[in-house]
C-alpha positions in Angstrom: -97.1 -185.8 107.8 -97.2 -182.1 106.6 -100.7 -180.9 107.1 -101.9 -179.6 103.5 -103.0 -175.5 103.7 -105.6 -174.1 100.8 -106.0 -170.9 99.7 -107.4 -168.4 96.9 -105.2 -166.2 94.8 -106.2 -163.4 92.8 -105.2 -162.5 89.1 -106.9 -160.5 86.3 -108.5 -163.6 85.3 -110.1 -164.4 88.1 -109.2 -166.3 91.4 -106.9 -169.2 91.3 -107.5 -172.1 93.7 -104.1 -173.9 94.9 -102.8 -176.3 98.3 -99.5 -176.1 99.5 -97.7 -177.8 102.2 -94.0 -177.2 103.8 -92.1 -174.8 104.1 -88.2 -173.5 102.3 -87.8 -172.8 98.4 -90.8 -172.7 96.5 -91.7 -175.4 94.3 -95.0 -175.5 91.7 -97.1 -178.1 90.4 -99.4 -177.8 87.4 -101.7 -180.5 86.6 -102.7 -182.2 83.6 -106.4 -181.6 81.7 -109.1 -182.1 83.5 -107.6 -182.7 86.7 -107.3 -180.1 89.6 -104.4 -179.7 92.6 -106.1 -183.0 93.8 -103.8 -184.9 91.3 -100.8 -184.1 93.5 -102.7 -184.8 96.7 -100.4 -187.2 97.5 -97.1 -186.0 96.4 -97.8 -182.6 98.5 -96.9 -184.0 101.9 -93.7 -185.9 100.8 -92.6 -182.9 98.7 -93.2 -180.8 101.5 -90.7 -182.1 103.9 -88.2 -180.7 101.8 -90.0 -177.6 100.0 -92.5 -175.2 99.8 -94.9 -177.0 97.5 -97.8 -175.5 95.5 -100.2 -176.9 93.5 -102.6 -174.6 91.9 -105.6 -175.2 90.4 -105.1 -174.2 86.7 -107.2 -171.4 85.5 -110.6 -172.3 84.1 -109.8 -175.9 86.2 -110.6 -177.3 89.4 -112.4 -174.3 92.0 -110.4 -171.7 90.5 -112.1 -169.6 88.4 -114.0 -170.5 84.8 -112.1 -169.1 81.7 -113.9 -167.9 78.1 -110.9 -168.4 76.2 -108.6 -171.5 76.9 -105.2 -170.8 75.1 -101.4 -172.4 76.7 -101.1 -168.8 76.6 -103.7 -167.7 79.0 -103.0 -170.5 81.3 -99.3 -169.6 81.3 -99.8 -166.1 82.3 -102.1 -166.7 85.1 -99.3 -169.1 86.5 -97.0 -165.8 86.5 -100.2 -163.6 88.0 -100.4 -166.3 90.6 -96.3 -166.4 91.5 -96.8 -162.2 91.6 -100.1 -163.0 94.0 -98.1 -165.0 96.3 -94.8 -162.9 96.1 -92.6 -165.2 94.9 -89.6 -164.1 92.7 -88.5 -167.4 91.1 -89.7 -170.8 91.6 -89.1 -174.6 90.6 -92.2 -175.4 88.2 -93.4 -179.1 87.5 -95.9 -180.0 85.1 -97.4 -183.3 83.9 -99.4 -183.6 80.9 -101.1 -180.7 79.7 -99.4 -178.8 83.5 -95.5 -179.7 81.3 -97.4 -177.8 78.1 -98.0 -174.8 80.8 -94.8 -175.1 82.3 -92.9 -174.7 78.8 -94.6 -171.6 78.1 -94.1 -170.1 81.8 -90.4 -170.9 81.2 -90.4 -169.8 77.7 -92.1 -166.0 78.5 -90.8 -165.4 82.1 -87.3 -167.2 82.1 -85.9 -165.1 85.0 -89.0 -166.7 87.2 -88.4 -170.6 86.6 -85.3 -171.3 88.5 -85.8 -175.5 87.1 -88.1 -177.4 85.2 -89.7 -180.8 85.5 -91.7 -181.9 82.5 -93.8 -185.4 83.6 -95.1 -186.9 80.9 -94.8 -183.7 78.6 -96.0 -184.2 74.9 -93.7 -182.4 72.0 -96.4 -180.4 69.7 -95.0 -179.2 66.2 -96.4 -178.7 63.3 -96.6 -182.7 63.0 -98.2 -183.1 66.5 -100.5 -180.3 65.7 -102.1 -182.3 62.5 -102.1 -185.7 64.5 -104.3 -183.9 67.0 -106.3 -182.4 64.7 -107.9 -185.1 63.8 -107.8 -187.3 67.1 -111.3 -187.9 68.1 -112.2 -186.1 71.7 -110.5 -187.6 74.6 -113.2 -186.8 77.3 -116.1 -185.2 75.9 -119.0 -187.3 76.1 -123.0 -186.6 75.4 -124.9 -186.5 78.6 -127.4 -189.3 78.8 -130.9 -189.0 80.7 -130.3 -192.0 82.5 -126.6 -191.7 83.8 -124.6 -193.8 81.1 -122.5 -191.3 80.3 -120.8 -191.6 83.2 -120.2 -194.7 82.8 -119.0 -193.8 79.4 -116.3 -191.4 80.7 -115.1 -194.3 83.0 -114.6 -196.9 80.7 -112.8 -194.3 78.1 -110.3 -194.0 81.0 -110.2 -197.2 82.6 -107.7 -198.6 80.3 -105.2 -195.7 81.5 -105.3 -196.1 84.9 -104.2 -199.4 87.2 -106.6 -202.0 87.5 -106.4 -202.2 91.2 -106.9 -199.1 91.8 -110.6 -197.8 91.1 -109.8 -194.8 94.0 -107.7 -192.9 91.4 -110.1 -193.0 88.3 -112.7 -192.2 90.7 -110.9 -189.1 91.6 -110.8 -188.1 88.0 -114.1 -188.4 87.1 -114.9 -186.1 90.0 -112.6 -183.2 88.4 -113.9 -183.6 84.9 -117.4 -183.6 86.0 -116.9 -180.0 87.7 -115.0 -178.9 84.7 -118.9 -180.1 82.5 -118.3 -178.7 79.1 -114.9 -177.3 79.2 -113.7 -180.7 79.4 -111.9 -180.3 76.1 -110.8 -177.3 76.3 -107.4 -178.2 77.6 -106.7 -180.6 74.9 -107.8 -178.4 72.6 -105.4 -175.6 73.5 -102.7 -178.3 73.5 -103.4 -179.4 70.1 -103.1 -175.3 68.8 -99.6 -174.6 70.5 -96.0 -173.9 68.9 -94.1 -175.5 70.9 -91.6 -175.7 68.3 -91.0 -172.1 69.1 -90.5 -171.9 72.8 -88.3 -174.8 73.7 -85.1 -172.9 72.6 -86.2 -170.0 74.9 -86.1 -172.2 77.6 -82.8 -171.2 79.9 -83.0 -173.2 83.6 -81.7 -177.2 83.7 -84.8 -179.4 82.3 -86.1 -182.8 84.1 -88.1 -184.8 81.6 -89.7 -187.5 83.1 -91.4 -190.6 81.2 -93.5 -193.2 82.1 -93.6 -196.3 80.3 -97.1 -197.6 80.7 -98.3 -194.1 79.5 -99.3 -194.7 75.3 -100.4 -191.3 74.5 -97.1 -189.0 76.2 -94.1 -192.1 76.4 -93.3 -192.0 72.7 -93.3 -188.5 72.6 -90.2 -188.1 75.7 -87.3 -188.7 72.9 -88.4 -186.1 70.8 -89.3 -183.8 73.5 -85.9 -184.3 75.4 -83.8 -183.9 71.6 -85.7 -180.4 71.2 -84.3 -179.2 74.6 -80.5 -180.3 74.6 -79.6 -179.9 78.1 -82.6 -182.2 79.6 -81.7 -184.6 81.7 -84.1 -187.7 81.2 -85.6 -190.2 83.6 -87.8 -193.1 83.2 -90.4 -194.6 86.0 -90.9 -198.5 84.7 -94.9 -199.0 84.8 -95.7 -195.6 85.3 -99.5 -194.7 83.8 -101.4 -191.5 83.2 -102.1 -190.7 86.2 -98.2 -191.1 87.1 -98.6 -188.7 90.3 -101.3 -189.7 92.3 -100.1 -193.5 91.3 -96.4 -193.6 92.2 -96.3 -190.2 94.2 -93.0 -191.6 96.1 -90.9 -192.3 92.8 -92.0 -188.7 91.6 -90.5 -187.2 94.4 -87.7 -188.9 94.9 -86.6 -188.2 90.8 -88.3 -184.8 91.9 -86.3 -183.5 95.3 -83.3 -185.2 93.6 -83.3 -183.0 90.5 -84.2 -179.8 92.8 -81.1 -179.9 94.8 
């Protein structure tokens, strides 16, 4: 197996946290909200036979640095601060979750970098999608209790999302969000304010969307996502959840290293 490698990169925002493993053209991974590079712990290894691949911890996420202002924006130009950090020139970028939000805008401002695009799980966030989140309740967020419950709180609110076998995974979430504390929201939040309506079209490298079926809160939203960018191809993992890339890392990469070359 190739041995995972971690490092610190610096940008104007602070130090960004990432693991890589491999070797050979570079390939990207941004997580969703509140995860860190842990979510593609295992995909790393099996990606990295073939690739380079990178998964940084976004800013304001994970150990890289904490951020005052979280904006799709921000996020998206740390990614570029990172690729100039690590020298590299153009890159494949995957996202999944609130990581395909990122990876839109990367693509969107610095289309010369993003040689192709995977977008796992990726919500489509108009003016329509902006309202609906507006008024969803908070995903995450929850009050801390003396005693511990809310721990136990933040479980259950996920449990329901992840596979019932496998307590190992949600385990491994609640360790991220906890280090997050009260950012928790704040990648939802910035979510919920971008216009992505305005920066598919800018969008010039082939697309991968990527759906999973088990997932209620991105599936329904990989049609209209995939119609906004017209040359997306479009792939489907059958019992795929939220947490689609620590859960069925080998069907990731295979759709993944298939799409690449």
């Amino acid at each position: 197996m190739t041995a995972i490698r971690r490092g610190y990169a610096d940008t104007s925002r602070g130090q960004v946290h990432y693991a890589e493993c491999g070797s050979g053209a570079p390939v990207v991974l941004l997580h969703q909200t509140p995860r860190s590079w842990d979510e593609y712990r295992e995909v790393l290894p099996l990606l990295g036979y073939t690739h380079r691949a990178i998964a940084m911890d976004t800013i304001g996420f994970g150990s890289s640095a904490p951020l005052s202002e979280h904006t799709i924006e921000a996020y998206a130009e740390t990614v570029v601060e990172f690729l100039d950090a690590l020298e590299l020139a153009r890159v494949d970028l995957v996202g999944h979750h609130t990581g395909g939000v990122v990876a839109v805008e990367v693509a969107a401002r610095a289309p010369q970098r993003v040689a192709r695009l995977v977008l796992s799980s990726t919500p489509y966030i108009d003016a329509e999608g902006r309202e609906k989140r507006r008024h969803r309740p908070p995903i995450d967020h929850v009050e801390v209790d003396p005693d511990g419950a809310h721990l136990t709180e933040l479980w259950r609110r996920r449990q329901n999302f992840y596979p019932p076998d496998r307590p190992d995974l949600l385990t491994r979430f609640v360790r991220d969000a906890l280090i997050v504390g009260d950012d928790i929201e704040k990648g939802h939040e910035a979510c919920a304010r971008y216009h992505m309506e305005e920066r598919v079209s800018l969008i010039r490298c082939p697309v991968l969307c990527v759906g999973a079926s088990a997932d209620p809160y991105a599936f329904p939203e990989l049609k209209p996502l995939s119609l906004h960018i017209p040359h997306a191809q479009v792939a489907v993992i059958e019992g795929g959840m939220v947490p689609l890339m620590d859960q069925r890392p080998d069907e990731v990469v295979r759709l993944i290293a298939r799409f690449l070359t």
